[in-house]
N, C-alpha and C positions, 0 to 999 in steps of 0.2 A: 666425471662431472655431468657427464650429457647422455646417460641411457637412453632419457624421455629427449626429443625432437624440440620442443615448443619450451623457447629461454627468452624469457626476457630480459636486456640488458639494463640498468639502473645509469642513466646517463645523468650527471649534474652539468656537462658543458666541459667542466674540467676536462685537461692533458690525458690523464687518465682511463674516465671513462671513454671518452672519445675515440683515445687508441682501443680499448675493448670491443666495443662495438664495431668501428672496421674490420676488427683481425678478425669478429667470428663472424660478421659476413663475409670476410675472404675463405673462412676454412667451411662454411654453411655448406657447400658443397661435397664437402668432404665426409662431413659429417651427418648430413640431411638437417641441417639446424633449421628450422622456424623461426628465422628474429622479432620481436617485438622492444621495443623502447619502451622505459620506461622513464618518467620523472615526475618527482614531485618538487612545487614550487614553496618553499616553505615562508616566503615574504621575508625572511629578517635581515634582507638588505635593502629592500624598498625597490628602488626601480633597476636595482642592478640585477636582485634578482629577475624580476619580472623579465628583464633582457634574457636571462638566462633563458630561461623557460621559452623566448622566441627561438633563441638559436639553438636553442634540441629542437624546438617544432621544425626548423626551416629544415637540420640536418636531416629528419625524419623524413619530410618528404621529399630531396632530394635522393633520397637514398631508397625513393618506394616504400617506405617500411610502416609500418601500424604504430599507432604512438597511444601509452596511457599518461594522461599529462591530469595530476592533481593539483589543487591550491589548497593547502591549509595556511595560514593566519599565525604563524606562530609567535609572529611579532607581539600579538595580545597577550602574552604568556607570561605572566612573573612568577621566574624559577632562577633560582639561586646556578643551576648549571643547566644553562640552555641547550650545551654541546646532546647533553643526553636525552633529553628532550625531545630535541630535531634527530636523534638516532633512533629513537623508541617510536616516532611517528616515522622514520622510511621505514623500519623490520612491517609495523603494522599494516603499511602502504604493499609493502612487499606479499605479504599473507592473503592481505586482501584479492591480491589480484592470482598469487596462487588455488587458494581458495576458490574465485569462481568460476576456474578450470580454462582461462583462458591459455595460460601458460602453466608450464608445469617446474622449470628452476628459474631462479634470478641471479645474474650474474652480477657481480659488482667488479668496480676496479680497483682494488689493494694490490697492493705491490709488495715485494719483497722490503722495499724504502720504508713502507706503512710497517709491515710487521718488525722492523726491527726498530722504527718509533715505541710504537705498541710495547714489544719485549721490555725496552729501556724505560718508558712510562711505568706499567705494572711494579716493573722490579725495585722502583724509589717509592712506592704506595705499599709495601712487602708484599704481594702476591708471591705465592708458595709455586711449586712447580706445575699446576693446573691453570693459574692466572698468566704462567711464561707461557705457554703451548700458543698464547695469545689469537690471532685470528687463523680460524682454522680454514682449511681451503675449501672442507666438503661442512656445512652443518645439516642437523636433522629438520631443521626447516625449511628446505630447498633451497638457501642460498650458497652460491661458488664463487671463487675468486680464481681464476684462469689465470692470471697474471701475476698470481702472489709468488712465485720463483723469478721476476722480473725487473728489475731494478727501474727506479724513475727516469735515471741517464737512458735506460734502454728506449724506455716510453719515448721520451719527447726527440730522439733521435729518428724512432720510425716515423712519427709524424709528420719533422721536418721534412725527413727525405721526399717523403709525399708531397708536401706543399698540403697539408691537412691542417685547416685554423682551427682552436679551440678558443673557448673562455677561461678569464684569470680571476679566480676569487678573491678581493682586497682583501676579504676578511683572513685569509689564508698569511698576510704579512704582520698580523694583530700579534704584539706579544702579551693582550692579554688572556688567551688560550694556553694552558699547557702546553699541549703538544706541538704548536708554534717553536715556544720555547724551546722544547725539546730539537726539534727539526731544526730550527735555525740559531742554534745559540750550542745547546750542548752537546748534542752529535758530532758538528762542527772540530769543536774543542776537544774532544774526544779521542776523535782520526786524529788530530794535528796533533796531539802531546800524548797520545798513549796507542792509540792503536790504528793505522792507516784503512784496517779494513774492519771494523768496528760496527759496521752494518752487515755484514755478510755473519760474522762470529755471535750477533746476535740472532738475526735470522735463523742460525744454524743451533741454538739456543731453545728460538721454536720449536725445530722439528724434535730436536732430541725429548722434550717436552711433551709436544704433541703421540708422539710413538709410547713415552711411559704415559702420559693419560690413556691411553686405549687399552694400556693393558689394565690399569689400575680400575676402568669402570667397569670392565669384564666380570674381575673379582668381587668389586665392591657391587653391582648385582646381583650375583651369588651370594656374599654375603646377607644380603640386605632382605633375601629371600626367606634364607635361616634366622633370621634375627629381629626381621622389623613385624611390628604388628598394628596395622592398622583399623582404629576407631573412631566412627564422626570426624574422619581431617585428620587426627589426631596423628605421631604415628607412638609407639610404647619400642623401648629396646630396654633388654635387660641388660643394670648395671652392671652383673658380671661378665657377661658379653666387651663390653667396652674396658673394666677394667680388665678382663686376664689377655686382648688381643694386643700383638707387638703398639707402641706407639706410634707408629705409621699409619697402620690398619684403622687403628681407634681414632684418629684422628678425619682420616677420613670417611668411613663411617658414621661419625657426626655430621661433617659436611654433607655429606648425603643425603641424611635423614634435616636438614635443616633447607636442604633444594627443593626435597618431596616437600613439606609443609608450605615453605614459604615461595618457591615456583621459579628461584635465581639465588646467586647467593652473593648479588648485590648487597655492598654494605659491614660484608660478615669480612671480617679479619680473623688472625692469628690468635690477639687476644682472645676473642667469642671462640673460639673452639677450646680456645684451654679454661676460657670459665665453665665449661659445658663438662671437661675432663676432669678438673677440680670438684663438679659436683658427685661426682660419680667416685670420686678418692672421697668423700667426705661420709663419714658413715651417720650422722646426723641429714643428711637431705638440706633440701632448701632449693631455690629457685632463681634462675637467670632468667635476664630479657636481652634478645637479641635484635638486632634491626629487625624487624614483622616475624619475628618469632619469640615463644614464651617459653623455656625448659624449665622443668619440673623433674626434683630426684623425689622422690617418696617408695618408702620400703626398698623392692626391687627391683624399680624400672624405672626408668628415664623416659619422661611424655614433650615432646614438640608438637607444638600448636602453635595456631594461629592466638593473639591475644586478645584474650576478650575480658571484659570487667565483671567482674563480680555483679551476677544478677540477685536480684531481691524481688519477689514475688510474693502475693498474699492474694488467697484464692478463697472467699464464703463458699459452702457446700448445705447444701440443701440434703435432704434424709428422705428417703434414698436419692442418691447422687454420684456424679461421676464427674471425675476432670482432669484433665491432661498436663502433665508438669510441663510446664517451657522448658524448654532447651534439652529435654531426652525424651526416648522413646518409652516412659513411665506413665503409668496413670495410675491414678486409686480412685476405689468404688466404695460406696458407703449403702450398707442397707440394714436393717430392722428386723430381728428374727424373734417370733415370742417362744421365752423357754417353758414349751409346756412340756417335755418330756424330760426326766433327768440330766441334767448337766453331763457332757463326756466329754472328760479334758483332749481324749486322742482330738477329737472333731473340731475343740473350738479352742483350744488354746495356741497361744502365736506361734504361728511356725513360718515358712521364708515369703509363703504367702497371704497370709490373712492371720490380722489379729482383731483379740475379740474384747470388747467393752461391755461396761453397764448403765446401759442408754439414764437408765434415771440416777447416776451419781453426777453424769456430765452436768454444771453449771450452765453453758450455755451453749449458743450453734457451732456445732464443730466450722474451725478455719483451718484450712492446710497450707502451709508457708514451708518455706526450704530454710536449712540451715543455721543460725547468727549465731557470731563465737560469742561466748558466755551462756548459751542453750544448758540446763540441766534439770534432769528428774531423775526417778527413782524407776526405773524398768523391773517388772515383775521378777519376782527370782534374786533381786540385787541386795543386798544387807542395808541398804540406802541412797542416797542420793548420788548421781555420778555428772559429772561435765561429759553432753556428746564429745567432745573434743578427747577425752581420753579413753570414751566405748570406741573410736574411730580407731585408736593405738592400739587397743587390745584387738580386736576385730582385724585392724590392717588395712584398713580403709582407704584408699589412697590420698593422697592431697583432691587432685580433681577431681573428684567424684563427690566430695566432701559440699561443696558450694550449690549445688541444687539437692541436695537431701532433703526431701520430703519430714516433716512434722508434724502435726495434726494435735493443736489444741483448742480448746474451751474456755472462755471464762477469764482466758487469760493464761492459762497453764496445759503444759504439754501433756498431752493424756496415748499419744502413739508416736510411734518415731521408725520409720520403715526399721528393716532388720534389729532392730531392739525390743522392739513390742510395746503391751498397753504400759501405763504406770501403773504400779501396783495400786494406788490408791480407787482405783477407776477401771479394773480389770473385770471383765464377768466373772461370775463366780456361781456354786452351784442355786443359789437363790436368787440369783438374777432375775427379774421378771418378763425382763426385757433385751437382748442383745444387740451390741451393735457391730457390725461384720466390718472391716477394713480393712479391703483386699488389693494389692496389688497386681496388677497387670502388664506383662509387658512386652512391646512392639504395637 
């Protein structure tokens, strides 16, 4: 926990932290620790907190020690779960101060008591065996929990001994918090008619938890190497990847690729990974939405993203011209070639990058717009008319790539369409007089 010297302790006043901070400047010594305090006052008890927040200041400097003391307001906040809230502002408080190199880990006070809340919480929400591993003692964010092999009884036994005063949080007797509830209500009930040591068995729930996550994210690294392909945010995994690996593999591998996208996997359940696996059994495709993520089956691969709405764009072009598609790294160029020497189809007929028109059949200013289902013409070469919607089937177009596709009509009607070429009606030809070049470009 402590390579780097320089920890900050995260004191709220509580039993808890109180005990953390004495015990590591009792072992500081031992270890060359650098103590710093921290806390933040987050206001949503009014003046009780604000008390708070004197008696870490006073502890602090009784104790000589350096103190980061914040105020956020969170009392201003309407949020359906505040608990998470006031959690996501200490990690941020906590970064911050990692961040600007004053300290290098933050310790908190979890307990052994907390983690086996925690386990029994998770486990009535279905959290799978990564949700049980619940608070880990080391994270990749610089936070430790020194105390989490320590039971509460042990806590407030040292402090007594000491004659060490801490603060009592009222909110902490509230049963209308979960974990209240849990703590004082079901755990209780628990030890008394099923299992007297019911906090240790969860605990120990944890760890076994915590040991198979470390191996599982090993693997699922490795895999995610072999397998994931990332584009714009995006990531793509091939469906038979997910369908032919054991259902454990494949399952977590989902989760995976839906942390990468979406940055936590807050929100996401048991269900959301088997909607995700159903799509990938479904040999027609189609599409989930997951708490801040979009999955996409089309053809061969499976796309995780972030959600975004169907853009619609319409873009005048001037001759010669150029302009940039929103949302990819595409542009098309339009320019004006006179055919005075013999037509040569090698040179100017559509190939993946430029197709060619004939400037004086066009109706009127070429527009380049992306995409709309019901889009249909007749692309050079074709016996007749076709819906893009089904050159995208033939061709394999993906789903998402499908929604900014470039178009490029006249008059009102399509005369180019990226990879399909001119319309036949509107295509150069060797008596053209005039050409008109439409090239794509890309990056």
């Amino acid at each position: 926990m402590f390579p780097p010297h320089r920890v900050g302790v995260a004191v709220s006043g509580g039993a808890d932290s109180v005990c953390l901070l004495h015990v590591l400047l009792e072992l500081s010594p031992r270890y060359d620790l650098r103590v710093t305090v921290l806390h933040l006052n987050h206001h949503l008890r009014g003046k009780e907190s604000c008390a708070d927040a004197e008696f870490v200041r006073g502890l602090a400097a009784r104790l000589g020690l350096p103190i980061y003391l914040e105020d956020l307001h969170l009392s201003l906040v309407v949020d359906s779960n505040l608990e998470q809230v006031a959690r996501e502002a200490r990690l941020g408080f906590f970064r911050e101060r990692i961040a600007s190199g004053s300290i290098d880990r933050v310790a908190t006070g979890h307990t052994r008591s907390d983690q086996a809340e925690t386990v029994l919480f998770r486990f009535l929400r279905g959290s799978g065996s990564a949700g049980l591993a619940a608070i880990r003692p080391v994270t990749a964010a610089g936070v430790v929990r020194p105390l989490i092999e320590i039971d509460r009884s042990e806590v407030l036994d040292y402090l007594r001994a000491r004659n060490i005063p801490w603060r009592e949080d009222s909110s902490n007797a509230s049963r209308r918090f979960a974990r209240n509830r849990i703590r004082h209500d079901l755990l209780p009930q628990l030890a008394r008619d099923w299992n007297p040591g019911i906090a240790e068995t969860l605990a120990q729930t944890a760890d076994w938890a915590l040991a198979e996550e470390a191996w599982w994210r090993a693997e699922i690294d490795r895999l995610a190497v072999d397998h994931f392909t990332e584009r714009d945010g995006a990531i793509l995994v091939p469906a038979a990847a997910l369908r032919d690996l054991p259902l454990a593999t494949a399952r977590r591998l989902v989760r995976h690729a839906i942390e990468r996208v979406k940055g936590s996997l807050r929100g996401v359940s048991f269900r959301h990974v088997e909607a995700v696996l159903a799509l990938v059994a479904d040999a027609e495709g189609g599409a989930t939405r997951l708490p801040g993520v979009s999955v996409c089956r089309s053809f061969d691969w499976v796309r995780f993203a972030h959600p975004t709405p169907r853009p619609e764009w319409r873009i005048p072009l001037s001759v010669p011209g150029f302009a940039h598609l929103p949302g990819t790294k595409l542009s098309v160029s339009l320019d004006i070639v006179d055919n005075l020497e013999p037509f040569r189809p090698s040179e100017y007929v559509y190939n993946s990058e430029m197709g060619c028109l004939d400037w004086k059949l066009l109706p009127g200013s070429p527009m380049l717009r992306n995409w709309r289902p019901g889009d249909r013409y007749q692309p050079i070469g074709s016996p007749g008319e076709k819906k893009l919607k089904d050159l995208f089937q033939e061709a394999r177009v993906p789903i998402w790539e499908r929604a900014s596709w470039p178009v490029l009509e006249a008059g009102g009607r399509i005369v180019w369409s990226r990879q399909f070429g001119p319309a036949a009606w509107c295509a150069a030809g060797v008596h053209s007089p005039a050409i008109l070049r439409v090239r794509e470009v890309v990056g």
